[in-house]
C-alpha positions as CSV (number, residue, x, y, z in Angstrom):
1,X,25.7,-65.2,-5.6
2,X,26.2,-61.7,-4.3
3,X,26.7,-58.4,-6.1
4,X,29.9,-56.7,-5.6
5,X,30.7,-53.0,-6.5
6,X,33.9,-51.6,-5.6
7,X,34.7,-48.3,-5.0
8,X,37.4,-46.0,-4.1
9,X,36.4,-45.9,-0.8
10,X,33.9,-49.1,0.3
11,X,33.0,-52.3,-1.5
12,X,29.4,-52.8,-1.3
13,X,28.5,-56.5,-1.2
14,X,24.7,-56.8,-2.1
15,X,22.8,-60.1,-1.0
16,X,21.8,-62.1,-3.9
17,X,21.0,-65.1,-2.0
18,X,18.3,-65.2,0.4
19,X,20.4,-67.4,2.9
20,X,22.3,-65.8,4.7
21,X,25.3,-68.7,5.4
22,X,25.7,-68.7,1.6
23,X,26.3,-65.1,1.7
24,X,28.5,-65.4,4.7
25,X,30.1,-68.2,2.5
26,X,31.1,-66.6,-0.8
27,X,32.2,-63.7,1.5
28,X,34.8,-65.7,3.5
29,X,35.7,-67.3,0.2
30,X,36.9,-64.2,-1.8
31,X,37.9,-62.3,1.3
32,X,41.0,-61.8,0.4
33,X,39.4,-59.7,-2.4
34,X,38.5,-57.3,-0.3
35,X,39.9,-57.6,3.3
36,X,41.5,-54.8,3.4
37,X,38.7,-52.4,2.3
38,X,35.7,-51.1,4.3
39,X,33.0,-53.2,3.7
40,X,29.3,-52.8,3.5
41,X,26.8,-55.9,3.2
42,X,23.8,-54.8,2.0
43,X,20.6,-57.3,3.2
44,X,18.0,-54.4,2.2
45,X,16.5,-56.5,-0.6
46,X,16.3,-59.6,1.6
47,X,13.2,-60.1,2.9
48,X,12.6,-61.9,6.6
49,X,16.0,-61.5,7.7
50,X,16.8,-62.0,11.6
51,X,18.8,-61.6,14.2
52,X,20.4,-65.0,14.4
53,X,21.0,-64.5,11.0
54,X,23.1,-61.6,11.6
55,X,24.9,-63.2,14.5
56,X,26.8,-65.1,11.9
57,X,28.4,-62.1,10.5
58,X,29.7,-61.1,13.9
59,X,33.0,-62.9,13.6
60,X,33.5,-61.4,10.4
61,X,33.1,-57.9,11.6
62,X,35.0,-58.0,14.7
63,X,37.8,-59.6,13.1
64,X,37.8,-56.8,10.0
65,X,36.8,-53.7,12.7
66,X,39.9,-55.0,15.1
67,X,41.9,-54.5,12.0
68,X,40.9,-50.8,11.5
69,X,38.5,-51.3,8.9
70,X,34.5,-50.6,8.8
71,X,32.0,-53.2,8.6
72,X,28.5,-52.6,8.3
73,X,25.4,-54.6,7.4
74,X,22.3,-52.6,6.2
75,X,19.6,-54.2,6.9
76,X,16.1,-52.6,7.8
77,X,13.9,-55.3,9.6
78,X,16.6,-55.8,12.6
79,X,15.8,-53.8,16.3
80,X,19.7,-52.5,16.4
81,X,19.1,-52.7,20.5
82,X,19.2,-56.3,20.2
83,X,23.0,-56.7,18.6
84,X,26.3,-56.1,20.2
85,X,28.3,-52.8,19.6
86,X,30.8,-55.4,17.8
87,X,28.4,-55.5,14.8
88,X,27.2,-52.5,13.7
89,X,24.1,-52.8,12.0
90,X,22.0,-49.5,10.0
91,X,18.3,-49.6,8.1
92,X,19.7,-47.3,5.0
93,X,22.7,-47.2,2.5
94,X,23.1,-43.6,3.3
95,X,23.1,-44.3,7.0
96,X,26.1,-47.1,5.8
97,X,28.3,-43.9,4.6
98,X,27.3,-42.0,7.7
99,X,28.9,-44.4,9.7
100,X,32.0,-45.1,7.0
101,X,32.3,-41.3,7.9
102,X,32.3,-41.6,11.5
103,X,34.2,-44.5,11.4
104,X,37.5,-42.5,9.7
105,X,37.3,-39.6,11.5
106,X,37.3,-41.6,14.9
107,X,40.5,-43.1,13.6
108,X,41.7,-39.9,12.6
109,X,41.1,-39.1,16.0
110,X,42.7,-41.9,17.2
111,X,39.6,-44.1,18.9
């Protein structure tokens, strides 16, 4: 199960499960829920989570980023060094909006 809160401007999606292929799972079945919103999966109540872990998500966020959309996965216990730019990857929720933020005004920019 996951926790989902929508807002005007994100959906949240807060991991309920502690494995992360289930989450991965539920999220790729009710994607079309929420594929065209920025999206922000939250792995900052799961504990021991790891790299390879998060390597399963990268797919998913380089196919919703291409698409002009944010992805981000907060997750605290992950060196960010050790991921590619295609997954981006922040210890905090706030740092999440931060890079929602960053994200819009780059497109209003035209990155």
């Amino acid at each position: 199960m996951m926790e989902i809160v929508k807002t005007k401007k994100y959906t949240h999606i807060k991991a309920a499960q502690n494995s992360a292929v289930d989450i991965l799972k539920d999220i790729k079945k009710r994607y079309s829920e929420f594929k065209n919103e920025h999206l922000i999966v939250d792995f900052s109540e799961k504990i021991n989570t790891n790299i390879e872990e998060l390597f399963l998500f990268l797919d998913l966020s380089t196919n919703h980023r291409e698409n002009g959309i944010s992805f981000v996965i907060i997750c605290s216990e992950i060196d960010t060094d050790d991921l590619p730019d295609e997954i981006c990857v922040v210890p905090t929720f706030s740092e999440a909006l931060d890079i929602l933020e960053m994200d819009e005004i780059e497109r209003d920019l035209g990155f």
